[in-house]
Each structure stands twice: as structure tokens, then as C-alpha cells.
N, C-alpha and C positions, 0 to 999 in steps of 0.2 A: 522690351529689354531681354537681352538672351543672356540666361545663368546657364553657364559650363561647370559640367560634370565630370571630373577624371574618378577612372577606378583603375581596375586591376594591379594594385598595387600590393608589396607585401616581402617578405622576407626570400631572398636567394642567395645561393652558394657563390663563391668566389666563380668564377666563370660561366657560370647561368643564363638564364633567359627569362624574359619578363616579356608580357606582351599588356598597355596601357590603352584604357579607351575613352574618348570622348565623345560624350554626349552633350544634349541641352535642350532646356527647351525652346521654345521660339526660335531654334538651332538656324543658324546663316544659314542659304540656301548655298548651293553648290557654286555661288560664283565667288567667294572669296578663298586665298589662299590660308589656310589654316596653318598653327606652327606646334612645336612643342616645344617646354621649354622647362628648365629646371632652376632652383634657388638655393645654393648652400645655403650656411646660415653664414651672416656677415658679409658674402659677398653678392653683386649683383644680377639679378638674372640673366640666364645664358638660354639662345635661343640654339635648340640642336637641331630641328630641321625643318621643313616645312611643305607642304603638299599645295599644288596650284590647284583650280579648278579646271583643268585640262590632265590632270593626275602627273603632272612633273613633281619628281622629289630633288629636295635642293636638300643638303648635310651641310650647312655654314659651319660647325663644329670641327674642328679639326680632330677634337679629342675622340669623337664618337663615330666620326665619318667612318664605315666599313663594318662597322659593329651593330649601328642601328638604323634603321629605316621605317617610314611612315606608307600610311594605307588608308587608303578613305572608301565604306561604302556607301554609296548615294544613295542606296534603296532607305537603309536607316539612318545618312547623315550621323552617322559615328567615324571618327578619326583614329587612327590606331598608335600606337610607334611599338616597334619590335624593336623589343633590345636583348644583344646576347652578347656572350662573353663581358659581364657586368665586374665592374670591379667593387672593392670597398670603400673608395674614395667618391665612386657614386650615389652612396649613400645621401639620400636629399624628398625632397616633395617637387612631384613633376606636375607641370600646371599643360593645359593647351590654352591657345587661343587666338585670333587671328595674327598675322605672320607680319604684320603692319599697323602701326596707328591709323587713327582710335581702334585703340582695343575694344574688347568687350569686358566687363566687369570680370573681373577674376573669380574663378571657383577656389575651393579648398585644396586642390589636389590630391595627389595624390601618393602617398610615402612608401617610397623602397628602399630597401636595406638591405643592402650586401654582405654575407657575414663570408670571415675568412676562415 
């Protein structure tokens, strides 16, 4: 069973940059496409983009598209997402995990806060 682990998360200024990482252990191997994805509260999760294992990024977000992009190293099977120019409406907990059903168990994620 692979448990994912988001970090770098944490407090930034209105137009900032945050950079998120995923771990895990018994972590997929490099052939599945991983994603990232975020949860207000109340509304449903939103997948913001997703790395193949050929290193294609896909931004299905329209909201985020141009703002954030993902990065994977294979050496330590850590997943990245770069995010800049962050707003305060992005305030939320960002989860990873693969880009497709069956998920893998959900981690905790991991909570950023945009202050204005």
C-alpha cells in the first residue's frame, strides 16, 4: 500500500511562490502518471495538473494553467508542483496522487495560505 506524503507547504504573500512535494513510501514506480490536486472546504476536488511518466505536463486547470507547473525526480520519486503568483482564494490543502482511478490512499496534505 503506498502512503503519499505532501510537504512544503505554508504561508505566502499575495503573489508568491510556493514550491509542494511528494513523497511516499512503497512510492509508484515511474510508470504512472501522477497529479496534484487541491480541496476547498465544501467544494469538490480539483485536479490542477499532472505529470506522465514520459515527463509530459498536462494543466487541466484553467485557473492555474500558466501559473503552476509540476516536476518529477525519478532518482527520489518525488513529485513537485511550482506555484507562483498564488492568490488568497487559493488558500486550501493540496493533496498528490495518481492522475487516474484507483487512487492511492490519500495523504494529509498539505496546507497553503495566501495572505493578502
Amino acid at each position: 500500500q503506498v502512503q503519499l506524503v505532501e510537504s512544503g507547504g505554508g504561508v505566502a504573500q499575495l503573489g508568491g511562490s510556493l514550491k509542494l512535494s511528494c513523497t511516499g513510501s512503497g512510492f509508484v514506480s515511474n510508470d504512472k502518471a501522477m497529479g496534484w490536486y487541491r480541496q476547498a472546504p465544501g467544494k469538490q476536488r480539483e485536479l490542477l495538473g499532472l505529470r506522465t511518466p514520459g515527463g509530459t505536463t498536462t494543466i487541466p486547470s484553467a485557473s492555474v494553467r500558466g501559473r503552476f507547473t509540476l516536476s518529477r525526480d525519478s532518482a527520489t520519486k518525488t513529485l513537485y508542483l511550482h506555484m507562483t503568483d498564488l492568490k488568497p482564494e487559493e488558500t486550501t490543502v493540496y493533496f498528490c496522487n495518481k492522475a487516474a482511478m484507483p487512487f492511492n490512499s490519500w495523504g494529509q496534505g498539505t496546507q497553503v495560505t495566501v495572505s493578502s
